[in-house]
N, C-alpha and C positions, 0 to 999 in steps of 0.2 A: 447494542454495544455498550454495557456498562465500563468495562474497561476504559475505551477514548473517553465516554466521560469523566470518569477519572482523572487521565493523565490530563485532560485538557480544565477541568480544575485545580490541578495541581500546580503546572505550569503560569495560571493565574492567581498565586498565592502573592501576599505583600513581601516585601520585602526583607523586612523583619523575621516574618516565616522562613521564609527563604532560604537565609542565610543559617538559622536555625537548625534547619532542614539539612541542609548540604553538608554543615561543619560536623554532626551525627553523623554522616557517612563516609565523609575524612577521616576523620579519630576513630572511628571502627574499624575502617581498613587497613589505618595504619597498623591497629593494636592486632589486628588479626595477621599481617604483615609481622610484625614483631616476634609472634607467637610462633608462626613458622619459622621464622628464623633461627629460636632459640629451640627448635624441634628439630632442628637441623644440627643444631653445634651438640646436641646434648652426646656427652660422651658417660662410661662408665667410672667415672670417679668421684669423688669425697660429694661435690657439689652436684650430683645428679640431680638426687633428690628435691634440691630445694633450684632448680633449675624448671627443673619437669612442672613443680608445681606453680613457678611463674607463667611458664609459658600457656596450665590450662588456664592461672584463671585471666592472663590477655585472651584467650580463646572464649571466653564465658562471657565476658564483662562486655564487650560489644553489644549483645543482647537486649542487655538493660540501657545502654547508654542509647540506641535505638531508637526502644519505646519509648525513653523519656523524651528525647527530641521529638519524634514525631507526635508525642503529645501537647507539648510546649509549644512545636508549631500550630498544632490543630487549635488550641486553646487562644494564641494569638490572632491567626488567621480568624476564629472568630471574633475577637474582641473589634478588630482593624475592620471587619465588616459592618457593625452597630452602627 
């Protein structure tokens, strides 16, 4: 079961990690939250355009803000291990 091993090293990250970790996946959902939103209002007028294109790239940018955190965390969690 490599999985549980996983989650159950995960779950034993420091703190720092942690928090690291979690606040990446706050600000992601928000931003993916956001994105929908504004995928929702989008109507056919002047400002479509430059509406539409906010909304992809909150739909994009989560991605990256992702990998960095859980880099940042992995990078730390090793450090706090030494």
């Amino acid at each position: 079961m490599k999985l549980r091993a996983i989650v159950n090293r995960m779950l034993r990250m420091s703190d720092p990690a942690w928090f690291i970790f979690i606040r990446s996946i706050q600000l992601s959902a928000f931003m993916l939250f956001c994105s929908f939103m504004l995928h929702l209002n989008i109507s056919h007028t002047l400002a479509y355009y430059t509406r539409y294109m906010t909304a992809e790239a909150l739909s994009e940018a989560p991605q990256g803000i992702l990998l960095i955190g859980i880099l940042a965390s992995a990078i730390l969690e090793d450090q706090s291990s030494k």
